[in-house]
C-alpha positions as CSV (number, residue, x, y, z in Angstrom):
1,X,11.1,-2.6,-16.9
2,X,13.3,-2.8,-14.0
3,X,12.6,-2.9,-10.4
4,X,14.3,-0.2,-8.1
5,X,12.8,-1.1,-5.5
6,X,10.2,-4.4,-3.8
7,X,8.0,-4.7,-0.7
8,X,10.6,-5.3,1.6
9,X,12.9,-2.8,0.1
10,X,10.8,-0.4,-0.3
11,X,10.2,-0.6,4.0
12,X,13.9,-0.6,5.0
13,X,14.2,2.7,2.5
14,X,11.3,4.4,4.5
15,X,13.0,3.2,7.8
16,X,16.1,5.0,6.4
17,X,14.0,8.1,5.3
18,X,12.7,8.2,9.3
19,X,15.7,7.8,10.6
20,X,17.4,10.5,8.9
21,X,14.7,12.6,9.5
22,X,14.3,12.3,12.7
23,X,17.8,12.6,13.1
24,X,18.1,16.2,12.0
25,X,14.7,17.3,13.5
26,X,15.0,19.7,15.7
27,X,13.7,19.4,19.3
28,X,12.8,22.9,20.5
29,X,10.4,23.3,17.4
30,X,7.2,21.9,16.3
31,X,7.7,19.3,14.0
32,X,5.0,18.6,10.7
33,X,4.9,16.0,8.2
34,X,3.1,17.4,5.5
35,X,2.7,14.5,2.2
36,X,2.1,15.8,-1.2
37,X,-1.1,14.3,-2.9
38,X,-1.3,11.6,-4.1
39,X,2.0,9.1,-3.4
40,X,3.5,11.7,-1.4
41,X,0.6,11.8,1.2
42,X,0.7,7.8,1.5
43,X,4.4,8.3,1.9
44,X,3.9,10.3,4.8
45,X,1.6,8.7,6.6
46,X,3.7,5.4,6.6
47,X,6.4,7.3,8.0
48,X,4.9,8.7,11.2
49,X,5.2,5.6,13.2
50,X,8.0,4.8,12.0
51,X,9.4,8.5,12.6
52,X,8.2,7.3,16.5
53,X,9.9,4.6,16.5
54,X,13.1,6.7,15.6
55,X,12.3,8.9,18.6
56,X,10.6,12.0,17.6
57,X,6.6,11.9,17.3
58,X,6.0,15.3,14.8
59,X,3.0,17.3,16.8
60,X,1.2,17.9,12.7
61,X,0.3,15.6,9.9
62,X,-1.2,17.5,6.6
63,X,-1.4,16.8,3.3
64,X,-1.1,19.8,0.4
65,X,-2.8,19.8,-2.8
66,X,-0.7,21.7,-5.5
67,X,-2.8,21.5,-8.6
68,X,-4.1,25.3,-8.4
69,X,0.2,26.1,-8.2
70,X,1.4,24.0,-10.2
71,X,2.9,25.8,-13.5
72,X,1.0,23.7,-16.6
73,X,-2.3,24.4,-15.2
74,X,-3.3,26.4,-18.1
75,X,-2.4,22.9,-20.1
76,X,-4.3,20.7,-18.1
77,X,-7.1,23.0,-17.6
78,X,-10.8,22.0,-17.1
79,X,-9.1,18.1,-16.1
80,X,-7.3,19.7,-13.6
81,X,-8.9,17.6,-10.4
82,X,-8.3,19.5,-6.7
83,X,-8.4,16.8,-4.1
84,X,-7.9,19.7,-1.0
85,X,-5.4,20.7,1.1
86,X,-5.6,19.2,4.9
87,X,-3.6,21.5,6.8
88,X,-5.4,21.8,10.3
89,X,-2.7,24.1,12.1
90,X,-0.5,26.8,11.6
91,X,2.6,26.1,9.9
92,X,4.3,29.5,11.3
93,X,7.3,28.8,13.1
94,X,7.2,25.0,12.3
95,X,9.8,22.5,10.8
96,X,8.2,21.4,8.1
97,X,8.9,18.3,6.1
98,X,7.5,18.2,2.7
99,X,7.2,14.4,1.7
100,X,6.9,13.0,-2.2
101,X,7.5,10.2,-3.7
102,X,9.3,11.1,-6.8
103,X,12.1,14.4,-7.7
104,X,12.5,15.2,-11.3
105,X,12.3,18.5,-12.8
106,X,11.9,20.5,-9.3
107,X,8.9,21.5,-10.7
108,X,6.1,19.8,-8.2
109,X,8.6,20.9,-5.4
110,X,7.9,24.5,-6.6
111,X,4.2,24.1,-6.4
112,X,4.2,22.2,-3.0
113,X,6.9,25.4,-1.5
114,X,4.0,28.0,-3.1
115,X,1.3,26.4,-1.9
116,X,2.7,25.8,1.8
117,X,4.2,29.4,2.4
118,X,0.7,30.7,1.6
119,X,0.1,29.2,4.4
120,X,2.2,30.5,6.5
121,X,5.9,31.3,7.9
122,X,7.6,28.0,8.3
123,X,10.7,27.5,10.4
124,X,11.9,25.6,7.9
125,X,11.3,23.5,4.9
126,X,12.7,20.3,4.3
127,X,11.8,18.0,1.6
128,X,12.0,13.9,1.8
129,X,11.6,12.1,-1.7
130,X,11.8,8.2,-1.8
131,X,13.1,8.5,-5.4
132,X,15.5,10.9,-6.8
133,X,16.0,10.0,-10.2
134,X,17.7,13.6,-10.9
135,X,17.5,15.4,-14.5
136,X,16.5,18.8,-12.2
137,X,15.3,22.0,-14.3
138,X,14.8,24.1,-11.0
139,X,17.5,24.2,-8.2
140,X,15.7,22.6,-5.8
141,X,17.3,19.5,-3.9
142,X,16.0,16.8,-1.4
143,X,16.9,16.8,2.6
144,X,16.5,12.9,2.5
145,X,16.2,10.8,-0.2
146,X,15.9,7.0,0.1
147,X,17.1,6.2,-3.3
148,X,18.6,7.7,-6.0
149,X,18.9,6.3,-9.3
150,X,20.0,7.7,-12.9
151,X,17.9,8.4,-15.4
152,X,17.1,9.8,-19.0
153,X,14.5,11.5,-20.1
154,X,12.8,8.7,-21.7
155,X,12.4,7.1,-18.9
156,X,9.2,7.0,-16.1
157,X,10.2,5.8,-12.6
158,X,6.7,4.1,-11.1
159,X,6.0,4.5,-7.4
160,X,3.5,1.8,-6.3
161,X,1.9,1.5,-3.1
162,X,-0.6,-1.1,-1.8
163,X,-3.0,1.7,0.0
164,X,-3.4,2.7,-4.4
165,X,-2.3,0.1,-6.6
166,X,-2.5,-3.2,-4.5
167,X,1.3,-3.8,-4.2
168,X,4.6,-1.9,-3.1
169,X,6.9,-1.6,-5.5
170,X,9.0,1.1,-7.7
171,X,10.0,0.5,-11.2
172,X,12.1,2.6,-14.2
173,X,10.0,2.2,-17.4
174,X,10.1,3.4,-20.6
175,X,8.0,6.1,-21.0
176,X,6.6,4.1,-23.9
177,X,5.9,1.0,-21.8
178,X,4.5,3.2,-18.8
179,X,0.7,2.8,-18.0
């Protein structure tokens, strides 16, 4: 196991992620920070103060559940658990970013952009991941990223976060060692 990233990393790489976002954000357009159950909606809500303290305050918070879009459903079946989507305002003609915590395959990203445009008529989509560890099977890149790190397939990259699992941290694993 190796640590990619502790406590106190792991806040200077949201800090990044804000800044960059907020950055780029466009100020004649409603802005929406919209997290992707589970780590992806913790994500997000850490990032709206500090978004603030960047200088933009985004007018929307959701979060979007993507198990009814997501493409193995017929694998997972009867354990699929829906946790609900929290979207309380119209995402037409909104700048939408899409927070997660971890890009692999493109695949979740997908599901989230599916479940989001049924929504609506966005702006425009952007997506912030705190981890990137690459090894893409769908063209689909991040916006912001606050790390990125190689890895092979073998591997599991863990995204822990006190609100969940009682301490911040994210580790690469071996898929193997992962529990």
């Amino acid at each position: 196991m190796t640590q990619l990233l502790d406590h106190h990393e792991l806040q200077d790489t949201l800090g990044k992620l804000a800044r960059a976002i907020a950055g780029a954000a466009p100020r004649d357009v409603p802005v929406a920070i919209v997290g992707i159950r589970r780590r992806g909606e913790t994500l997000a809500k850490r990032l709206l103060p500090l978004l603030e303290k960047a200088g933009i305050a985004p007018l929307h918070y959701g979060v979007l559940d993507i198990t009814l879009y997501r493409d193995d459903l017929t694998t997972i079946g009867p354990n699929a658990v829906l946790r609900g989507t929290e979207i309380e305002f119209d995402v037409t003609d909104t700048w939408v970013v899409l927070v997660d915590d971890v890009l692999y395959t493109g695949r979740s990203v997908r599901a989230a952009l599916d479940a989001l445009i049924d929504l609506g008529r966005p702006r425009a989509i952007r997506l912030a991941v705190l981890v990137d560890r690459g090894l893409r099977e769908l063209p689909i890149q991040p916006d912001f990223v606050g790390l990125r790190t190689d890895t092979e397939s073998h591997h599991v990259v863990r995204v822990m976060l006190k609100e969940t699992d009682g301490v911040d941290e994210v580790v690469l694993d071996d898929r193997g060692n992962a529990h």
